[in-house]
KOLVOSE-834567 format. One record per residue (C-alpha): x, y, z; residue in three letters. Coordinates in steps of 0.5 Angstrom, whole numbers, plus 500, padded with zeros to 3 digits. Example, Ala and Ser with C-alpha at 12.3 -4.5 7.8 and 13.67 -1.06 7.14 Angstrom:
<mimis>
+-----+-----+-----+---------+
:  c1 :  c2 :  c3 : residuo :
+-----+-----+-----+---------+
: 525 : 491 : 516 :     ALA :
: 527 : 498 : 514 :     SER :
+-----+-----+-----+---------+
</mimis>
This chain:
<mimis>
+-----+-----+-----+---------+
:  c1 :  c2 :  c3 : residuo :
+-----+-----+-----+---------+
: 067 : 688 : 283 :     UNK :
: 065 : 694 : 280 :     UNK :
: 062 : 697 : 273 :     UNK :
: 069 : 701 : 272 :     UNK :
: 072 : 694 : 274 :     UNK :
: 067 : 690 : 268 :     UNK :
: 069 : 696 : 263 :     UNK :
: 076 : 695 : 263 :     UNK :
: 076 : 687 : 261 :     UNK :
: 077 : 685 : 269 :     UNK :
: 072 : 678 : 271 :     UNK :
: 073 : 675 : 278 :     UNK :
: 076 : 669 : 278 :     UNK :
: 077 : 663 : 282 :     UNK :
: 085 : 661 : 285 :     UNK :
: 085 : 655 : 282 :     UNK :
: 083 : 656 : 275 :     UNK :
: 089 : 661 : 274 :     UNK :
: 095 : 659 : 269 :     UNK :
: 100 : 663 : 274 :     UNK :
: 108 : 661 : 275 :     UNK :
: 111 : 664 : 281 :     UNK :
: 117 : 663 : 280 :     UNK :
: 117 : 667 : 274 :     UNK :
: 111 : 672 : 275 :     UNK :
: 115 : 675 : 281 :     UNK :
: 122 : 674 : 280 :     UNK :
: 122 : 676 : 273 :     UNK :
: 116 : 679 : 271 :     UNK :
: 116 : 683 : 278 :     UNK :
: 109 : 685 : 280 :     UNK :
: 107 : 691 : 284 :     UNK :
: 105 : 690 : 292 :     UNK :
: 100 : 697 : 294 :     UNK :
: 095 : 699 : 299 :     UNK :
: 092 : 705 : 301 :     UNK :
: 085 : 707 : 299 :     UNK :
: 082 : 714 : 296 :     UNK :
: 084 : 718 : 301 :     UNK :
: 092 : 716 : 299 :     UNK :
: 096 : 710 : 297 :     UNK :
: 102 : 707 : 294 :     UNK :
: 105 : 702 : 291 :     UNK :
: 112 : 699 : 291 :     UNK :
: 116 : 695 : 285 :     UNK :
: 118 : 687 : 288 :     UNK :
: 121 : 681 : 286 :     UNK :
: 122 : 677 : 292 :     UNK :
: 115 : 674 : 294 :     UNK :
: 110 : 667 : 294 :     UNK :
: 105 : 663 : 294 :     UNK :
: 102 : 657 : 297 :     UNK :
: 097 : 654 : 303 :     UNK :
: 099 : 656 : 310 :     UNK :
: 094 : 654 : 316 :     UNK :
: 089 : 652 : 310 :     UNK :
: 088 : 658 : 306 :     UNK :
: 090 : 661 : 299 :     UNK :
: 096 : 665 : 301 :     UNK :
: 101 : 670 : 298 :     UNK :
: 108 : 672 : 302 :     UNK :
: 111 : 679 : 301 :     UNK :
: 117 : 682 : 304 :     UNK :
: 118 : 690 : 305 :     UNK :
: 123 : 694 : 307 :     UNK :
: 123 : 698 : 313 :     UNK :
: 125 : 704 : 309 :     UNK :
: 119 : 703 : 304 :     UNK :
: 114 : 709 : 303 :     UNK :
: 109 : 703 : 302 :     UNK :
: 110 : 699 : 309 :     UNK :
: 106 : 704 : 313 :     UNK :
: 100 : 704 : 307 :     UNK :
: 101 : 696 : 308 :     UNK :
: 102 : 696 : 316 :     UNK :
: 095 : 701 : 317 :     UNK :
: 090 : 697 : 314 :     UNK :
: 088 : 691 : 313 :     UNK :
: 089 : 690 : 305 :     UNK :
: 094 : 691 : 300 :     UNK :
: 093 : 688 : 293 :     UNK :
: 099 : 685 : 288 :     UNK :
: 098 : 685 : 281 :     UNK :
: 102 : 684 : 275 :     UNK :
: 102 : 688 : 269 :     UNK :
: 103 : 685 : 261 :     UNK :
: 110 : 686 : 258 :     UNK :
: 109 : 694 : 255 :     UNK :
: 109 : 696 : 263 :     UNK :
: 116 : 693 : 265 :     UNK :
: 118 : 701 : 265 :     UNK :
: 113 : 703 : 269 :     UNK :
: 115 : 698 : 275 :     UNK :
: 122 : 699 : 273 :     UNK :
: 119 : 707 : 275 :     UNK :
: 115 : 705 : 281 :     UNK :
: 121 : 700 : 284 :     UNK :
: 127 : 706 : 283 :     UNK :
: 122 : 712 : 286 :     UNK :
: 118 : 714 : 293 :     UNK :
: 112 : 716 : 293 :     UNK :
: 114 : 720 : 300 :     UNK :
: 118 : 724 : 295 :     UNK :
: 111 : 726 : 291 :     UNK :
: 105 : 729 : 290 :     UNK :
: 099 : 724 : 292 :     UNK :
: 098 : 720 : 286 :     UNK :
: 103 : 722 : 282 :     UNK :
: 108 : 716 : 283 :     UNK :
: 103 : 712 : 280 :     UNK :
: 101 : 718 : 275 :     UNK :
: 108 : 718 : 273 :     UNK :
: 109 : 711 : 271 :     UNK :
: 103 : 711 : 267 :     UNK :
: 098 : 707 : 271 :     UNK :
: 091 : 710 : 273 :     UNK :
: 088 : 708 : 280 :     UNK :
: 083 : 704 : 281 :     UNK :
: 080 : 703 : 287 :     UNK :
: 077 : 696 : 289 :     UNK :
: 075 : 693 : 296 :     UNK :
: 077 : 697 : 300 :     UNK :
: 085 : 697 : 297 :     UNK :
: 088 : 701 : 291 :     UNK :
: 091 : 698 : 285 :     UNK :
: 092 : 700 : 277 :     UNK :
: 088 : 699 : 271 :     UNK :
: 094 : 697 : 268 :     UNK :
: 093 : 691 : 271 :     UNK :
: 092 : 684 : 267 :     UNK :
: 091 : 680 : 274 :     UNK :
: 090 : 683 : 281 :     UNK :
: 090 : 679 : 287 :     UNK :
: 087 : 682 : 294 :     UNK :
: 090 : 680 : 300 :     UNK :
: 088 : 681 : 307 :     UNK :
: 094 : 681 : 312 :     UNK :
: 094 : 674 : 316 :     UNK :
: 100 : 675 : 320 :     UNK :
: 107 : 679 : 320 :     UNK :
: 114 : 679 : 323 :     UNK :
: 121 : 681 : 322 :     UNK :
: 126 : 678 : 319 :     UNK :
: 132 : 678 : 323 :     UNK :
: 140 : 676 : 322 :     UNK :
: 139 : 671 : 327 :     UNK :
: 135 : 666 : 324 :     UNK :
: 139 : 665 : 318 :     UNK :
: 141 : 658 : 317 :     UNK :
: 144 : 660 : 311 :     UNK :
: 148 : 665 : 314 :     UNK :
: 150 : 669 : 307 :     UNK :
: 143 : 670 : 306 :     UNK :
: 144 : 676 : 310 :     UNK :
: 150 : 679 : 308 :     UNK :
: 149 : 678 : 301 :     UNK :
: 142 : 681 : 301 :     UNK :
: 142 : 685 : 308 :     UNK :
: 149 : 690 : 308 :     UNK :
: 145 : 695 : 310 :     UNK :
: 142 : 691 : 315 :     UNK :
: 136 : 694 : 312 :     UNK :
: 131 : 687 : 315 :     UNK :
: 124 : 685 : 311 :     UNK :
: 118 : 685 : 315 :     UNK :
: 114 : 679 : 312 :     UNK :
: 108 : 678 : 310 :     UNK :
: 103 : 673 : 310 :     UNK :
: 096 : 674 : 307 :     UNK :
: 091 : 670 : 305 :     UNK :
: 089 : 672 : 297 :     UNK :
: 080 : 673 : 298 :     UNK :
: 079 : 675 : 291 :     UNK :
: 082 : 676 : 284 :     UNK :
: 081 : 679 : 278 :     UNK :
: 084 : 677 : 272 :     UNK :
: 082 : 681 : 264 :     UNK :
+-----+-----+-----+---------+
</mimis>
């Protein structure tokens, strides 16, 4: 952890002291998926994701679409980071969810939307933050029509037949302020 992640109130925590209810810090809350390090980066705005135990590790699951600008961050380097904010930042995500960093200047994405980077293991997320996970990708694949059991899943939530690229990874650290 660093002195800048010290001054900004962040400790690191063990997974399992954390008073975290998924289905309503992800679904409700929403949470913000990053990767990318100094030399650029950037974030996207989720509500759909998980956590649990796959093959004996501490696990998060994410999905992205094909179209986000975040995916190529997450597809190029080993970590991305998911963090979830206090009330008053709602806006900021609701910015990061409805904007492209394709479309912006390094940084300015994030800038915009009244977060600061902060540059942690190898991986980005914002000082904003009140609790970061550090994820490292253990496995990917696609999401494809064909292995739907429930059939309307898809065309409810895949008209443009835009399809999710998953992800699985194990959390190696988190920081809660």
């Amino acid at each position: 952890m660093t002195e800048k992640m010290e001054q900004l109130g962040f400790k690191e925590v063990d997974l399992t002291s954390l008073d975290l209810n998924p289905f309503d810090a992800v679904g409700k809350r929403w949470m913000l998926i990053t990767a990318g390090d100094e030399s650029g980066s950037n974030t996207m705005t989720a509500s759909w994701g998980g956590f649990g135990v796959i093959w004996g590790r501490n696990v998060a699951a994410a999905v992205i679409r094909p179209q986000r600008y975040t995916k190529q961050f997450v597809d190029a380097g080993e970590l991305f980071t998911l963090s979830f904010y206090p009330d008053d930042k709602k806006k900021a995500l609701a910015f990061c969810g409805a904007n492209s960093g394709r479309d912006m200047a390094k940084d300015e994405k994030a800038k915009t939307a009244g977060l600061t980077a902060l540059y942690l293991d190898g991986t980005t997320a914002y000082e904003e933050a009140n609790l970061i996970f550090v994820c490292k990708k253990l496995y990917q694949s696609d999401i494809t029509p064909d292995a739907f059991l429930d059939k309307s899943l898809d065309g409810e939530n895949y008209p443009n037949k835009d399809y999710h690229t998953a992800y699985i990874a194990e959390v190696v650290k988190a920081y809660k302020k």
